[in-house]
C-alpha positions as CSV (number, residue, x, y, z in Angstrom):
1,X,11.7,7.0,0.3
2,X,13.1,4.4,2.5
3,X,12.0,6.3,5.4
4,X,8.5,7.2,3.6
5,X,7.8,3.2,3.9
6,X,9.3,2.7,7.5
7,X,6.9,5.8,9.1
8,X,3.9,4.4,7.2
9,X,4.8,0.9,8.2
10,X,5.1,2.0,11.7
11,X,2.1,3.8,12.4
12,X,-0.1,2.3,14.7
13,X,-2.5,-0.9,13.9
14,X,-5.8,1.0,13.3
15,X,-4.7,3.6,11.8
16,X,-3.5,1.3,9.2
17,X,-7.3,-1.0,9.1
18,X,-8.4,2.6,9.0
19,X,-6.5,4.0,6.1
20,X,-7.3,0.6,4.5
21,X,-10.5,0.3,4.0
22,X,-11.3,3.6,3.3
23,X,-10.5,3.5,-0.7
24,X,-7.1,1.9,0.1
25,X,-5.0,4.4,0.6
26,X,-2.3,3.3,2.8
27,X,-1.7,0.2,0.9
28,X,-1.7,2.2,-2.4
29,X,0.6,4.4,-1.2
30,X,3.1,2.0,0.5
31,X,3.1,0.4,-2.8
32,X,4.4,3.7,-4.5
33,X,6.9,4.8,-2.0
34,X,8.5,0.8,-1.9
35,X,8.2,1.4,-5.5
36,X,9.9,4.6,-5.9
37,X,12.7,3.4,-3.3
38,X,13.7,0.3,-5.1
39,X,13.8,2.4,-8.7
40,X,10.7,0.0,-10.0
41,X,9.3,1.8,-12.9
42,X,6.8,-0.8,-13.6
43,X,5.8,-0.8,-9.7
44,X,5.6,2.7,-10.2
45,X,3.5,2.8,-13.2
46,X,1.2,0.1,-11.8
47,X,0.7,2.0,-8.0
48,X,-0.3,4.9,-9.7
49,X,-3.0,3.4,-12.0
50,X,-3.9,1.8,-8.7
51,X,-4.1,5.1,-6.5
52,X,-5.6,7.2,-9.2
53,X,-8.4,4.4,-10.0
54,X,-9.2,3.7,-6.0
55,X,-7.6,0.2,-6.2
56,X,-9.0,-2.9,-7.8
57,X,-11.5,-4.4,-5.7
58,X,-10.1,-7.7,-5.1
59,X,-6.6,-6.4,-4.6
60,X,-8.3,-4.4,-1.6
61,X,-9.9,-6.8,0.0
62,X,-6.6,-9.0,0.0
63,X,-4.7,-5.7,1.5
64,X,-7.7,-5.2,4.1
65,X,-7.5,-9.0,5.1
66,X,-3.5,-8.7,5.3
67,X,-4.0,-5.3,7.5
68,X,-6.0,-6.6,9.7
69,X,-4.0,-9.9,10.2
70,X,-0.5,-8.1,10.7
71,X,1.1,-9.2,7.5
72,X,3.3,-7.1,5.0
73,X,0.9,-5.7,2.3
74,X,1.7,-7.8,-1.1
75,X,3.5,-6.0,-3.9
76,X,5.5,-6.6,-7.1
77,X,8.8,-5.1,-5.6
């Protein structure tokens, strides 16, 4: 899973904006894989409410402004 978060992490600077703000997918899935990798079963349980529900929208546009500024996307783990 480790590696899971340092590929999606790594990929390229639009790509990420991209995946962003179309229904928040790459921050709702970073969230689950740092999740499942540090063995969080609340992170888990929250990520997937977030992924299956597209993501609360003020939790996007924080992870949209964080994209775009170069920062870590925010989570509980």
């Amino acid at each position: 899973m480790k590696d899971l978060v340092k590929t999606l992490e790594g990929l390229p600077w639009i790509v990420r904006v991209i995946l962003t703000c179309v229904w928040g997918i790459y921050s709702n899935l970073l969230r689950l894989f740092r999740s499942l990798a540090a063995n969080n079963v609340v992170g888990i349980v929250l990520s997937l409410v977030l992924l299956l529900c597209g993501g609360f929208f003020i939790l996007w546009i924080i992870d949209v402004i964080m994209v775009i500024l170069g920062k870590q996307i925010w989570w509980i783990c």
